[in-house]
MIZALUM-585481 format. One record per residue (C-alpha): residue number from 1; residue in one letter; x, y, z. Coordinates in nm, 2 decimals, decimal comma. Example, Ala and Ser with C-alpha at 12.3 -4.5 7.8 and 13.67 -1.06 7.14 Angstrom:
2
@num 1; residu A; X 1,23; Y -0,45; Z 0,78
@num 2; residu S; X 1,37; Y -0,11; Z 0,71
This chain:
374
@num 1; residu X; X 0,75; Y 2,25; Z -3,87
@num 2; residu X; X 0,62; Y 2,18; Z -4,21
@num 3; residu X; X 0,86; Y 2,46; Z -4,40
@num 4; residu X; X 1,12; Y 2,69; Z -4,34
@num 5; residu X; X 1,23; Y 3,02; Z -4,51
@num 6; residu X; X 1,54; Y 2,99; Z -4,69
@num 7; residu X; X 1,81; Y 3,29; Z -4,74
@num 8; residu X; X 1,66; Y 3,33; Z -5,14
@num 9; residu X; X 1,42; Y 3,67; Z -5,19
@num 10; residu X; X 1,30; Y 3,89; Z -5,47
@num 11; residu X; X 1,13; Y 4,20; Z -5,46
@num 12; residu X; X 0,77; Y 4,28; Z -5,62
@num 13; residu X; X 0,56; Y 4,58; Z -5,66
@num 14; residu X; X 0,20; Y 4,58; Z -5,47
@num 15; residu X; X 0,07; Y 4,86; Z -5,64
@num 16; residu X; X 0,20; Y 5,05; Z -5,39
@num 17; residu X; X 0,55; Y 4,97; Z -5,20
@num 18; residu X; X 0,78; Y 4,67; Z -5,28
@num 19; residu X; X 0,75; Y 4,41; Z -5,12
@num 20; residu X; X 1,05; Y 4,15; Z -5,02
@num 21; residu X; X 0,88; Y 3,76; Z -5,06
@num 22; residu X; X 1,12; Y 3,45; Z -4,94
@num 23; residu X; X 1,13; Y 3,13; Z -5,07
@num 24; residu X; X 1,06; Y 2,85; Z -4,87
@num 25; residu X; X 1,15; Y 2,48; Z -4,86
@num 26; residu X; X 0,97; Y 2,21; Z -4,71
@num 27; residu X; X 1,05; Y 2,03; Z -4,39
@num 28; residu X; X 0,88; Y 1,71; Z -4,43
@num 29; residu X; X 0,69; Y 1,49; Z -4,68
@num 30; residu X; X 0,34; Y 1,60; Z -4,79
@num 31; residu X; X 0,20; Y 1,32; Z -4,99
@num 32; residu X; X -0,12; Y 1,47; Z -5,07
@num 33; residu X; X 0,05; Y 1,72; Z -5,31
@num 34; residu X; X 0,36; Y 1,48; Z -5,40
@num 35; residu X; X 0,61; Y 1,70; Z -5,19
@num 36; residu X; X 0,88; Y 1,55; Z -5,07
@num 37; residu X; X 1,14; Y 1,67; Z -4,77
@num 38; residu X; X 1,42; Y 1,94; Z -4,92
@num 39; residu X; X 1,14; Y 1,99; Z -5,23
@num 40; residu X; X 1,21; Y 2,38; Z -5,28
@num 41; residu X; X 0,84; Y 2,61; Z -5,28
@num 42; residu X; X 0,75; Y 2,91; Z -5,34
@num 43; residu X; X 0,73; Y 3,25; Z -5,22
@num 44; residu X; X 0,54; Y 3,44; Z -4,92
@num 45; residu X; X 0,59; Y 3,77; Z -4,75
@num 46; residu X; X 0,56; Y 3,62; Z -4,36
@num 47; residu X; X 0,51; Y 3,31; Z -4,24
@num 48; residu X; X 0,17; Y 3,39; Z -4,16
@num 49; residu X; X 0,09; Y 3,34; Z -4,55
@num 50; residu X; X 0,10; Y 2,97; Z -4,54
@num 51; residu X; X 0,00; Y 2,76; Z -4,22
@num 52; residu X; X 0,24; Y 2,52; Z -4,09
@num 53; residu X; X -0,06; Y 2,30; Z -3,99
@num 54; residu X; X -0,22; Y 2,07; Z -4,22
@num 55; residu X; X -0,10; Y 1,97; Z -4,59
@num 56; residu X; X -0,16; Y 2,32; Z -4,79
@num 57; residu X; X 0,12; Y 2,37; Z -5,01
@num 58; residu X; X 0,26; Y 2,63; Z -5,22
@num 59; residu X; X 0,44; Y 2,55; Z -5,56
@num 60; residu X; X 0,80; Y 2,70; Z -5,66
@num 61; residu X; X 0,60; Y 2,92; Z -5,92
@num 62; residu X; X 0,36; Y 3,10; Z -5,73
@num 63; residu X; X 0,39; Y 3,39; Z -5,45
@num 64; residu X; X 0,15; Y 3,52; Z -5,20
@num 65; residu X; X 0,19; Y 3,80; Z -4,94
@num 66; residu X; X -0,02; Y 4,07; Z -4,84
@num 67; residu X; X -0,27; Y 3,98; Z -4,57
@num 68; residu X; X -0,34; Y 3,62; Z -4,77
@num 69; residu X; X -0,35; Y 3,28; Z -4,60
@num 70; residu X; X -0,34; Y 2,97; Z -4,76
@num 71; residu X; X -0,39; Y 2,70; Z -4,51
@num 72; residu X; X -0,57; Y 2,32; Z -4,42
@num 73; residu X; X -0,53; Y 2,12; Z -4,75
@num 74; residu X; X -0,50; Y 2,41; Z -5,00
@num 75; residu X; X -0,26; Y 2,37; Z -5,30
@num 76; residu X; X -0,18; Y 2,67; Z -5,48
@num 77; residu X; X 0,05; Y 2,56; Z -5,84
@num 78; residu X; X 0,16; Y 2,87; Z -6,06
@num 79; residu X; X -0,03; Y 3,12; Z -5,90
@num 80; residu X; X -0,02; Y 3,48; Z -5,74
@num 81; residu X; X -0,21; Y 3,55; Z -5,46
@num 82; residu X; X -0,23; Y 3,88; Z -5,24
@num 83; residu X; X -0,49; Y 4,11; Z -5,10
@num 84; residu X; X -0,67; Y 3,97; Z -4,81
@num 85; residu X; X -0,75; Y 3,65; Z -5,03
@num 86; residu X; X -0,82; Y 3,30; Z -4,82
@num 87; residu X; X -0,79; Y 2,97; Z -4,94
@num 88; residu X; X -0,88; Y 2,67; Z -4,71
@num 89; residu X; X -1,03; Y 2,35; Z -4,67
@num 90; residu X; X -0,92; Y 2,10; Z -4,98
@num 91; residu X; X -0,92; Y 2,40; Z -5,30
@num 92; residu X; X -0,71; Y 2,42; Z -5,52
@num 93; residu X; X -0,55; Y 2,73; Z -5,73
@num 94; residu X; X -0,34; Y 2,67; Z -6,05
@num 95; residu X; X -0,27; Y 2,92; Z -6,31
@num 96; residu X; X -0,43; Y 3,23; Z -6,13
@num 97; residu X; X -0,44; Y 3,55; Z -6,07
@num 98; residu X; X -0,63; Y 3,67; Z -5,72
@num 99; residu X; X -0,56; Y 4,00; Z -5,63
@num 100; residu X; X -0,78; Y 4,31; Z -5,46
@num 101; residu X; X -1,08; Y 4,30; Z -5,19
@num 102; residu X; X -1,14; Y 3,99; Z -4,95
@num 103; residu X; X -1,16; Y 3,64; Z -5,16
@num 104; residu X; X -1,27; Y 3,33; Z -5,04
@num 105; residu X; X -1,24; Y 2,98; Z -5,17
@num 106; residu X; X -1,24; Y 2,71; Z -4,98
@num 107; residu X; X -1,44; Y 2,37; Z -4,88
@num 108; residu X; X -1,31; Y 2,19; Z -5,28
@num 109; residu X; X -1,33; Y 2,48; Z -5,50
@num 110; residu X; X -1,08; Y 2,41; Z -5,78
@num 111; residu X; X -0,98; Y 2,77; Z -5,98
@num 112; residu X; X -0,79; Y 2,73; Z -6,27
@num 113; residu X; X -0,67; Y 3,02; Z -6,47
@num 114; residu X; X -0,85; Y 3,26; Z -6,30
@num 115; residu X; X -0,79; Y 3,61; Z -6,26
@num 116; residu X; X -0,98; Y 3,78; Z -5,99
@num 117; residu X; X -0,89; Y 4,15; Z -5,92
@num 118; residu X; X -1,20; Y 4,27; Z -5,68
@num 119; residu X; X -1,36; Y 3,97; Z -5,47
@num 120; residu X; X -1,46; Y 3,65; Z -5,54
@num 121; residu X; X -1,63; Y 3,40; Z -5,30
@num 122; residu X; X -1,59; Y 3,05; Z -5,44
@num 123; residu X; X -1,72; Y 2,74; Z -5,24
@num 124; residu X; X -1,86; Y 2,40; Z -5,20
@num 125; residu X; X -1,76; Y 2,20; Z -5,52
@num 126; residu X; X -1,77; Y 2,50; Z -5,77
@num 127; residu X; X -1,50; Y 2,46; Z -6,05
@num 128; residu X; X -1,41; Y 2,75; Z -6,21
@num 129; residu X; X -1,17; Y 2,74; Z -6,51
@num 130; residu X; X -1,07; Y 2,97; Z -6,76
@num 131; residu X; X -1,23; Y 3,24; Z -6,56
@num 132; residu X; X -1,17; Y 3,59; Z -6,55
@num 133; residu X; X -1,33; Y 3,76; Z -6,23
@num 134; residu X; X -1,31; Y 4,16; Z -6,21
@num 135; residu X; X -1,48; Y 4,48; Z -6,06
@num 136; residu X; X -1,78; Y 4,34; Z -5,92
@num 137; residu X; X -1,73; Y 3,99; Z -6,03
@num 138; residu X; X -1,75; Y 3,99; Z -6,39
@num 139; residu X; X -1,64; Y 3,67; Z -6,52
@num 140; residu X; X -1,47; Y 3,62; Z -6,89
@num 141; residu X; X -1,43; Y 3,26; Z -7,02
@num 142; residu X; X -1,48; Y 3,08; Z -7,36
@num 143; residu X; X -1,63; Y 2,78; Z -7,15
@num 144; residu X; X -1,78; Y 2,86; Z -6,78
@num 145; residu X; X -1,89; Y 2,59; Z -6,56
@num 146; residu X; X -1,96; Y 2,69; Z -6,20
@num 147; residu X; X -2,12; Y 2,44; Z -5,95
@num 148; residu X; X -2,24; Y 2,49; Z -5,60
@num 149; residu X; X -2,15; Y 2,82; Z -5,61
@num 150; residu X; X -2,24; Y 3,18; Z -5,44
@num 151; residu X; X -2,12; Y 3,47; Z -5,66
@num 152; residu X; X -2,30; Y 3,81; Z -5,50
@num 153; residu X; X -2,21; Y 4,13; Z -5,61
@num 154; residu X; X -2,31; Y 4,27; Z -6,00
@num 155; residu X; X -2,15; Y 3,93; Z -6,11
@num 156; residu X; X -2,12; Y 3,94; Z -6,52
@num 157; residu X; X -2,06; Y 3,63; Z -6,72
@num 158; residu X; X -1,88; Y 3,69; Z -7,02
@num 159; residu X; X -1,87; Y 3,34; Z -7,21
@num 160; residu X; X -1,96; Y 3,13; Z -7,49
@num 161; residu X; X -2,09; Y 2,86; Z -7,32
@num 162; residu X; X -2,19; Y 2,91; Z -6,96
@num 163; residu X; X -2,27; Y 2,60; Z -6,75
@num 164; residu X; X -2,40; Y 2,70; Z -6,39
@num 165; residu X; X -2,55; Y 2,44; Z -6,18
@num 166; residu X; X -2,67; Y 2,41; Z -5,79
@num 167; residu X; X -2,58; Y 2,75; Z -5,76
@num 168; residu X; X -2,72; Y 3,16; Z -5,61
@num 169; residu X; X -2,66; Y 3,39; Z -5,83
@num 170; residu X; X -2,70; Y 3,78; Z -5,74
@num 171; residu X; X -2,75; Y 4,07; Z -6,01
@num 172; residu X; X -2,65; Y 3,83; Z -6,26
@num 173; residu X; X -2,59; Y 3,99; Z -6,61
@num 174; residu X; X -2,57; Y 3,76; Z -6,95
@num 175; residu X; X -2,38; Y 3,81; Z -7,23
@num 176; residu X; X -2,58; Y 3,82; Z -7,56
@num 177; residu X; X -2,33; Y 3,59; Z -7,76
@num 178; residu X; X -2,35; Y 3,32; Z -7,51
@num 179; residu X; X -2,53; Y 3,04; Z -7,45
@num 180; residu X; X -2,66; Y 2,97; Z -7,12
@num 181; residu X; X -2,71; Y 2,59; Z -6,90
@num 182; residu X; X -2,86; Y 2,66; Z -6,59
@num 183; residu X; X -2,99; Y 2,37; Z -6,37
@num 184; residu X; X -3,12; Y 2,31; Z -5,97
@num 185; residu X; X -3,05; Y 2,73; Z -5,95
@num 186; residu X; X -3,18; Y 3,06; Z -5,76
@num 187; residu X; X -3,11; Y 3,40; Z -6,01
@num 188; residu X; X -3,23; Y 3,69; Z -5,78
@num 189; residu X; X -3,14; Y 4,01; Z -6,00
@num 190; residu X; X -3,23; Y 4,39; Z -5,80
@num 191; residu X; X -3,17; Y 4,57; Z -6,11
@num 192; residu X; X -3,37; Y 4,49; Z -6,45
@num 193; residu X; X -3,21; Y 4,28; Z -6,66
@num 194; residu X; X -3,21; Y 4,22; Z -7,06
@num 195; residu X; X -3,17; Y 3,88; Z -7,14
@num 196; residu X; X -3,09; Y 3,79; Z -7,46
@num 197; residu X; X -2,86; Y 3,53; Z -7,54
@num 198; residu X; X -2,97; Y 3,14; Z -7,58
@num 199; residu X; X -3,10; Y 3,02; Z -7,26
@num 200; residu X; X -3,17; Y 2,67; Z -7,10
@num 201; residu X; X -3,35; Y 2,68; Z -6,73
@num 202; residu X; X -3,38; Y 2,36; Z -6,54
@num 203; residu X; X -3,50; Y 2,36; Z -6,19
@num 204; residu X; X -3,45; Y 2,76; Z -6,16
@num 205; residu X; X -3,56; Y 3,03; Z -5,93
@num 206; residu X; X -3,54; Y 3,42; Z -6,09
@num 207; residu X; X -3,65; Y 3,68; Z -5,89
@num 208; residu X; X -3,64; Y 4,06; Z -5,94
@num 209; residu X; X -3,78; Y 4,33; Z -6,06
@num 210; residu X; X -3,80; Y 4,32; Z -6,45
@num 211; residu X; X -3,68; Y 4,04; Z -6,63
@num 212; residu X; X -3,70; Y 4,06; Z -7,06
@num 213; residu X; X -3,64; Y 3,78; Z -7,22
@num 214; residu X; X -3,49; Y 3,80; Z -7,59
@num 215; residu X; X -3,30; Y 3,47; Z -7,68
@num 216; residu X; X -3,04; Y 3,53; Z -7,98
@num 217; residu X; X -3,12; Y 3,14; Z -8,11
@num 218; residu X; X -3,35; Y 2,98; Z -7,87
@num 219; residu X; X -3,48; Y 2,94; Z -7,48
@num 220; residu X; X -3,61; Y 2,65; Z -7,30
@num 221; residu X; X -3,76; Y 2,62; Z -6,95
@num 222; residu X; X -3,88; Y 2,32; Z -6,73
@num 223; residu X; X -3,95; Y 2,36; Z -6,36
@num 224; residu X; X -3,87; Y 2,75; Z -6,36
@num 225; residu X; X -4,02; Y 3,02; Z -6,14
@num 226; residu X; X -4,01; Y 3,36; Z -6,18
@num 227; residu X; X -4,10; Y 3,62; Z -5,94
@num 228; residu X; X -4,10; Y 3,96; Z -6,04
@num 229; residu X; X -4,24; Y 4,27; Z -5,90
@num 230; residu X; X -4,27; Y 4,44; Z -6,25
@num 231; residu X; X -4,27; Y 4,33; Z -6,59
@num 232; residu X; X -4,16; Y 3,98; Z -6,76
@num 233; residu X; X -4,12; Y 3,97; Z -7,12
@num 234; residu X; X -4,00; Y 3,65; Z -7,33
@num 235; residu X; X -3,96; Y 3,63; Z -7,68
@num 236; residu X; X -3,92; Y 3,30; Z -7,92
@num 237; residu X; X -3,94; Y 3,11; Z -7,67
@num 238; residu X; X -3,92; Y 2,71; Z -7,78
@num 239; residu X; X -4,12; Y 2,53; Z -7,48
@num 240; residu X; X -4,22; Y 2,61; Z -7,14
@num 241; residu X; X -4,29; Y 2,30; Z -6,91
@num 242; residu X; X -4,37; Y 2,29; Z -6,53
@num 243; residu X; X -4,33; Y 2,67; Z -6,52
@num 244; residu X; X -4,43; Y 2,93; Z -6,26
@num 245; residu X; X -4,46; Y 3,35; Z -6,33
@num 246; residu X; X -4,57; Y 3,62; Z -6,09
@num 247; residu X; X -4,55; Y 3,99; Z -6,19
@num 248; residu X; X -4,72; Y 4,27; Z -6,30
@num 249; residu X; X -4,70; Y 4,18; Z -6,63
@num 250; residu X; X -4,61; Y 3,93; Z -6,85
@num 251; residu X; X -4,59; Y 3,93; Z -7,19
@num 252; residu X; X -4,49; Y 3,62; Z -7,45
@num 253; residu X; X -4,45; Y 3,66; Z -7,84
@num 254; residu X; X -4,28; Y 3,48; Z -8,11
@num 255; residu X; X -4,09; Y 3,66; Z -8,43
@num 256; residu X; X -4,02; Y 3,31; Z -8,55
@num 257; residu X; X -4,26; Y 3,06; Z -8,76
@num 258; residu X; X -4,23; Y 2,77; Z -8,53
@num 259; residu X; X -4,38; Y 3,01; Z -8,23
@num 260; residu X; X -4,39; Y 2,91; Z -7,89
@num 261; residu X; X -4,51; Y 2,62; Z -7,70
@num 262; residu X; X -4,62; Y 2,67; Z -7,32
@num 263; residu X; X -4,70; Y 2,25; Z -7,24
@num 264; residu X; X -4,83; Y 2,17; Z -6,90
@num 265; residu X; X -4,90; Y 1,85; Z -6,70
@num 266; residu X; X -5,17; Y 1,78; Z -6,45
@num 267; residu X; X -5,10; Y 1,70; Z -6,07
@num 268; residu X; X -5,44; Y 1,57; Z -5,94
@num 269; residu X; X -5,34; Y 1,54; Z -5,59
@num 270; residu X; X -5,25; Y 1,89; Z -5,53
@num 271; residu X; X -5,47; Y 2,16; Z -5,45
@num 272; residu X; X -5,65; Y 2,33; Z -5,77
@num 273; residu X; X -5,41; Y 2,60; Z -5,89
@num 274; residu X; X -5,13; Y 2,39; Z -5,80
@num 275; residu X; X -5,25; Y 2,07; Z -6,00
@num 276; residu X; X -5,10; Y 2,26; Z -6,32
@num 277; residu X; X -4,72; Y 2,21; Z -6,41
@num 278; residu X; X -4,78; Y 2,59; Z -6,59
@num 279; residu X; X -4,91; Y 2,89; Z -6,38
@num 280; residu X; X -4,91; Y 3,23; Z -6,56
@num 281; residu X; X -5,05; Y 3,44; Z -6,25
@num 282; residu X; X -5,01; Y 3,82; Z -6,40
@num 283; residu X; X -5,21; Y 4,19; Z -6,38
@num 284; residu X; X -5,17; Y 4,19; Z -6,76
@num 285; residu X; X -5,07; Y 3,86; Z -6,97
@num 286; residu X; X -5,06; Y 3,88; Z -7,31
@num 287; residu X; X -4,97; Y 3,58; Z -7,57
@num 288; residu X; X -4,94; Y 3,60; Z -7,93
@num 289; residu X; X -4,81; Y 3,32; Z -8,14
@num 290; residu X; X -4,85; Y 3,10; Z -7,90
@num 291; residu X; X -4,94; Y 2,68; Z -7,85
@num 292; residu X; X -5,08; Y 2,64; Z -7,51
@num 293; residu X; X -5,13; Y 2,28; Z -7,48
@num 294; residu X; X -5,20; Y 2,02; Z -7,20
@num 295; residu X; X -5,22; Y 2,11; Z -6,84
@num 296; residu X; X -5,19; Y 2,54; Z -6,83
@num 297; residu X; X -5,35; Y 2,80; Z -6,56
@num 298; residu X; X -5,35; Y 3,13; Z -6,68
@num 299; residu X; X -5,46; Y 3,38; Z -6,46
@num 300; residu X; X -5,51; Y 3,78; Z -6,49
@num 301; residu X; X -5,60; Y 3,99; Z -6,72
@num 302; residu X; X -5,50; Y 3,80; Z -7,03
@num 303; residu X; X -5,51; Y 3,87; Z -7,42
@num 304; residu X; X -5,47; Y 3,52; Z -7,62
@num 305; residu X; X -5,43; Y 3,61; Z -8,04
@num 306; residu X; X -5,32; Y 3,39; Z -8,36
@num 307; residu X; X -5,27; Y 3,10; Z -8,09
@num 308; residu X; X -5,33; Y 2,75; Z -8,06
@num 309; residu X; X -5,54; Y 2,56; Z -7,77
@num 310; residu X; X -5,50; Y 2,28; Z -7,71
@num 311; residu X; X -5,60; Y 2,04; Z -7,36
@num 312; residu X; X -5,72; Y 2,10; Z -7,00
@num 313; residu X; X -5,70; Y 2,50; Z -7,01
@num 314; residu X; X -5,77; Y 2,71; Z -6,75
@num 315; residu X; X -5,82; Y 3,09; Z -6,80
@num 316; residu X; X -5,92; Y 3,28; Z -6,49
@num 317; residu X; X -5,98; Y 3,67; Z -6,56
@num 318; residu X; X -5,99; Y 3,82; Z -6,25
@num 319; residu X; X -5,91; Y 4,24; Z -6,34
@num 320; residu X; X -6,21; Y 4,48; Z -6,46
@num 321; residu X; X -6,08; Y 4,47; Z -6,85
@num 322; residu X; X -6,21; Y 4,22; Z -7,10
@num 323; residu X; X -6,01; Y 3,90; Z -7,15
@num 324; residu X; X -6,00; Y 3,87; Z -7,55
@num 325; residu X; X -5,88; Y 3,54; Z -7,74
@num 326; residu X; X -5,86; Y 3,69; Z -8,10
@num 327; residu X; X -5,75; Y 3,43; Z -8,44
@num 328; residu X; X -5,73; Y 3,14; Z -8,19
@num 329; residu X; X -5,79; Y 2,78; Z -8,27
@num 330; residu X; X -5,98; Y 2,59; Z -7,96
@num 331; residu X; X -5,96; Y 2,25; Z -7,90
@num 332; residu X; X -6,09; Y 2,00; Z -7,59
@num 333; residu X; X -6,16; Y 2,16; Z -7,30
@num 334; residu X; X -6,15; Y 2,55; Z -7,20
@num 335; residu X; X -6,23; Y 2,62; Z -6,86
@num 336; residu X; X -6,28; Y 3,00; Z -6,83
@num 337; residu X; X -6,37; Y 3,20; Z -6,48
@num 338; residu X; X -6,49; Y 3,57; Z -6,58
@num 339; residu X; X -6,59; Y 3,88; Z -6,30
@num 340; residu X; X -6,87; Y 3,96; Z -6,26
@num 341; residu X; X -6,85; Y 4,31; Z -6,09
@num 342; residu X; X -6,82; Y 4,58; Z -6,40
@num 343; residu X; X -7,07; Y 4,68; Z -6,65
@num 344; residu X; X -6,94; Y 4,61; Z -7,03
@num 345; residu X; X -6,78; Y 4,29; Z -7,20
@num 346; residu X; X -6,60; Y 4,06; Z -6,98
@num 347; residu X; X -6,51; Y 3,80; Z -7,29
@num 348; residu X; X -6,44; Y 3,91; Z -7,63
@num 349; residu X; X -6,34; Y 3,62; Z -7,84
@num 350; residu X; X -6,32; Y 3,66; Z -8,23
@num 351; residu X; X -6,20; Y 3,47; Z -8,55
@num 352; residu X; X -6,23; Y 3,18; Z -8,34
@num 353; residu X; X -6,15; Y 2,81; Z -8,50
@num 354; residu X; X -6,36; Y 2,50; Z -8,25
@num 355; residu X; X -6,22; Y 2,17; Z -8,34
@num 356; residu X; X -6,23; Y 1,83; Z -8,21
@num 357; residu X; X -6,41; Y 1,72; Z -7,95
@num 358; residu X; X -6,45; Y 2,11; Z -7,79
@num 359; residu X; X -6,58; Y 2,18; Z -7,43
@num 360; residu X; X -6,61; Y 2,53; Z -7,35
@num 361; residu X; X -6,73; Y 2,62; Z -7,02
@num 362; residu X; X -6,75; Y 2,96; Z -6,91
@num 363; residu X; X -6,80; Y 3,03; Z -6,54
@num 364; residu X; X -7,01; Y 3,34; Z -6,48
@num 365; residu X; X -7,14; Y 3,49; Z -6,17
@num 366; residu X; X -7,19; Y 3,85; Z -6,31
@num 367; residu X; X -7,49; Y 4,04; Z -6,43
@num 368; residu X; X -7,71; Y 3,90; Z -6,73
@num 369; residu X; X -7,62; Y 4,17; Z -6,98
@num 370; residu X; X -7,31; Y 4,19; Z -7,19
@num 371; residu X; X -7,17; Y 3,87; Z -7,04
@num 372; residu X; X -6,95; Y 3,81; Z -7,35
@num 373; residu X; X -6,95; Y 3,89; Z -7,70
@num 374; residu X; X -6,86; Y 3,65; Z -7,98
């Protein structure tokens, strides 16, 4: 027997009935958590709240009761725990609050001072702290870092600073005053979603069905893909690298002087489209204010104005509109594939600037007249 129940109780409220919790003591030494034999703990409703198997522990300032179990190498220190919460494997609890629908955390989740009042699966190695989990997971912190996590549910992130790597991430909402680290990650969002708060992708998956992008102070993106089934949109942003977008639409603009920068590299082993480290693969694309520079597909029906051009640059128009490049600056090679199938201008480029050493090839299959206009 690793505890027993001693003779001291107190009474709490559930939200429903009180509820008579007993304090236990422990029976033997548990090293792992620095308990020794007589060491007074804390409070449960039954016994069935805290396995006698294994070395989970619960501190003299922290209850749980309801249908909760805390069991394998769990440690829970100044906590309250009810509901039909279960903490396993080698987590840890301190300073929290986990109350409401089925919880989860377990494998070496660590929570600390979090307050959870709906559901909440934590595992892996995430580390929550200074967390604030409610409704359908809506976390509040001043500093957020969550690491091979699953949150699913309408999961909001309230927080200056949000750090989320190796993690899935459903219906994910972002707080405009916040400023966003996400690495090695999977966003999949059913709802559209207004992102405007300073943003950092690394390694990321977003998928959904509109996605608007309007950082408060800046965004950067290397390896990202985005897979939409409507509309993406995103504003000032500093520098895409190694990026992937599929939608309807797509849309990129800069309000600021210093304008955007989409950089690719080149991947000669891989097969044509994926040889780029950029692939803008949209019904309707549209870029203004915009450097496109070294490796970049761009594939749709596109409209390029007041950009620069800049390296191996491939624009594929493959809808019945014209593709336009309007107040654009061309340098070094253009590659550009145009239909061939619809009466009327295919091309329309104007207020064009050539410089350097300028090799513009346009790939035509359609009918002699109107083929572009200049």
């Amino acid at each position: 027997m690793k505890y027993q129940v001693t003779g001291n109780t107190k009474e709490v409220y559930d939200g429903k009935h009180l509820v008579t919790l007993y304090q236990i003591k422990a029976m033997k030494d548990i090293p792992k958590h620095g308990v020794k034999i007589g060491d007074i703990g804390g409070w449960i409703q039954d016994t069935s709240n805290l396995s006698h198997d294994g070395n989970s522990w619960i501190d003299k300032d922290s209850m749980v009761y309801g249908e909760s179990v805390v069991k394998d190498d769990a440690i829970i220190k100044k906590s309250l725990i009810t509901g039909k919460t279960e903490v396993s494997h080698n987590s840890s609890v301190i300073s929290s609050q986990i109350k409401g629908k089925k919880s989860i955390i377990k494998d070496n989740a660590q929570l600390f001072m979090v307050k959870v009042f709906h559901q909440l699966k934590a595992e892996g190695n995430c580390f929550l702290q200074r967390l604030k989990v409610e409704g359908e997971a809506i976390i509040k912190s001043e500093d957020c870092s969550i690491a091979d996590s699953t949150l699913r549910g309408n999961v909001t992130i309230l927080s200056n600073k949000v750090t989320i790597k190796w993690s899935t991430l459903e219906n994910l909402m972002f707080y405009s005053a916040s400023e966003y680290t996400i690495i090695r990650s999977t966003i999949i969002s059913s709802l559209p979603s207004d992102i405007h708060s300073s943003i950092a992708f690394s390694d990321v998956e977003l998928h959904g069905v509109k996605l608007d992008f309007k950082p408060s102070i800046k965004s950067e993106w290397s390896n990202v893909k985005i897979e939409v089934t409507h509309r993406v949109v995103i504003s000032d942003t500093n520098r895409l690298n190694g990026v992937l977008i599929k939608g309807i639409d797509f849309e990129l603009q800069s309000r600021s002087k210093k304008g955007s920068v989409i950089n690719g590299s080149y991947y000669p082993e891989n097969e044509e489209k994926q040889r780029y480290s950029v692939v803008i693969d949209s019904g309707e694309c549209k870029l203004d204010s915009v450097t496109i520079e070294g490796n970049v597909w761009i594939q749709g029906d596109w409209s390029i104005e007041n950009s620069t051009i800049n390296g191996m640059i491939h624009l594929h128009s493959d809808t019945y509109s014209a593709s336009s490049l309007i107040n654009c600056s061309l340098a070094d090679c253009i590659e550009m594939h145009i239909l061939k199938w619809v009466p009327g201008y295919h091309l329309v480029i104007k207020d064009k600037v050539f410089s350097g050493e300028v090799a513009l090839e346009t790939r035509h299959d359609f009918e002699p007249y109107n083929e572009y206009s200049i």
